[in-house]
N, C-alpha and C positions, 0 to 999 in steps of 0.2 A: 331577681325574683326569688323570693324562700319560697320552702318544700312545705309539702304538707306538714310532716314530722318539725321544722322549723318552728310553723305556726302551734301546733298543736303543743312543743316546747314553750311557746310563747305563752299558752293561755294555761301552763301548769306552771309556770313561774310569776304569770301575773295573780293565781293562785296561791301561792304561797304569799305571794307578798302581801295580798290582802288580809290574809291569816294572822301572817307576823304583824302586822298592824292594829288589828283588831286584839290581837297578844300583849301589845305595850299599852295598849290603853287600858285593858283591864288588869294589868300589872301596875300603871301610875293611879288606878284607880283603888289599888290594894294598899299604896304606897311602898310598893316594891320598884324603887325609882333606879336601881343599876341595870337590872333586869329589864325594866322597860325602856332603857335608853338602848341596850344590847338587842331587843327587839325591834324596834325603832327603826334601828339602824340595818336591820336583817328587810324588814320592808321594802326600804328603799334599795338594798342590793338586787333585792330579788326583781324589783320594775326595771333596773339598769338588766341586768341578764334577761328581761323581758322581752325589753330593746334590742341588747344585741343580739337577739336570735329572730328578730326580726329582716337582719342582714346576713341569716344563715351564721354568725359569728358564735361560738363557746369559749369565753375566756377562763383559763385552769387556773387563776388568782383571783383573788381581791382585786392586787395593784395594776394584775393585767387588765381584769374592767375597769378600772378607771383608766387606763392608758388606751382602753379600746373607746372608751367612750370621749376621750380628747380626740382622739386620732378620726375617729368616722363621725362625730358629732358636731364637736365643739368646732374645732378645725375649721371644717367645712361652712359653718354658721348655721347651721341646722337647728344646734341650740345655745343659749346666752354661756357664755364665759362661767359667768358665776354658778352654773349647776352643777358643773367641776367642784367647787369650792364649799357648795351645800354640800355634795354627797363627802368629800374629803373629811368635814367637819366631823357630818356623822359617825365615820367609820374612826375618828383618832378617840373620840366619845363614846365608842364602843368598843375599843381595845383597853380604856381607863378603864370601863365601868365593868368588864371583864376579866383583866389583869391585876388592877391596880387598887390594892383593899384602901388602899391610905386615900382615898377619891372617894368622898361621898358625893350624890347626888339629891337634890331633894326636888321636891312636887317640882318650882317653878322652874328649876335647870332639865329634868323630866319631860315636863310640857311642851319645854321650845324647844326639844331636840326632837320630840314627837311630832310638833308643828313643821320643824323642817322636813321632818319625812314626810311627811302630808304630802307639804309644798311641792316636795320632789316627785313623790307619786302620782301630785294633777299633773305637771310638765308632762310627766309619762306618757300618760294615758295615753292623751288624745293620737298620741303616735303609733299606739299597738292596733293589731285588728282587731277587728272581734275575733271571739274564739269559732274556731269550725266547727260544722255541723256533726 
């Protein structure tokens, strides 16, 4: 069972991640496509920490959410194998598009990194609660 505080971490991190989402579209919409794939990918982190604060969990990494999201997720068969491998993508596509000036991105490679976060973000959902009153 998570806390109030849990929940209410949940529905400020499913906050953000909507933000950041709404961020990379009007960033690919600008044609600011490193940015928007950096955003993009900020989205979907933020519905994975959505997630694990839904099992009371706060991971201090990156790598540690995704290893918390193997371990209590995937593991268990909670959720498909492959959303390990969605959010992975995201996150090496936004260490490029962040670090790495010799990596252009443009509209269409933008789009379907933005699609994956989508994608990642419906899986999400359905598993958070609503936010409290």
């Amino acid at each position: 069972m998570t806390s109030d505080a849990d929940r209410l971490d949940a529905a400020d991190e499913r906050s953000r991640a909507d933000e950041a989402l709404r961020a990379a579209r009007a960033l690919l919409q600008s044609g600011l496509f490193a940015d928007a794939v950096s955003r993009a990918y900020s989205g979907a982190y933020h519905y994975l920490r959505a997630l694990l604060r839904t099992r009371g969990l706060e991971p201090r990494s990156h790598a540690g959410a995704l290893h918390l999201l193997n371990v209590e997720f995937i593991r268990p068969g909670a959720l498909p194998s492959g959303v390990n491998r969605l959010l992975a993508g995201l996150q090496r596509s936004r260490e490029l598009a962040d670090y790495d000036p010799s990596i252009r991105f443009d509209a269409t490679d933008a789009s379907a990194l933005l699609d994956d976060a989508e994608r990642f973000a419906a899986i999400i959902r359905p598993l958070l609660p609503d936010a409290p009153a």
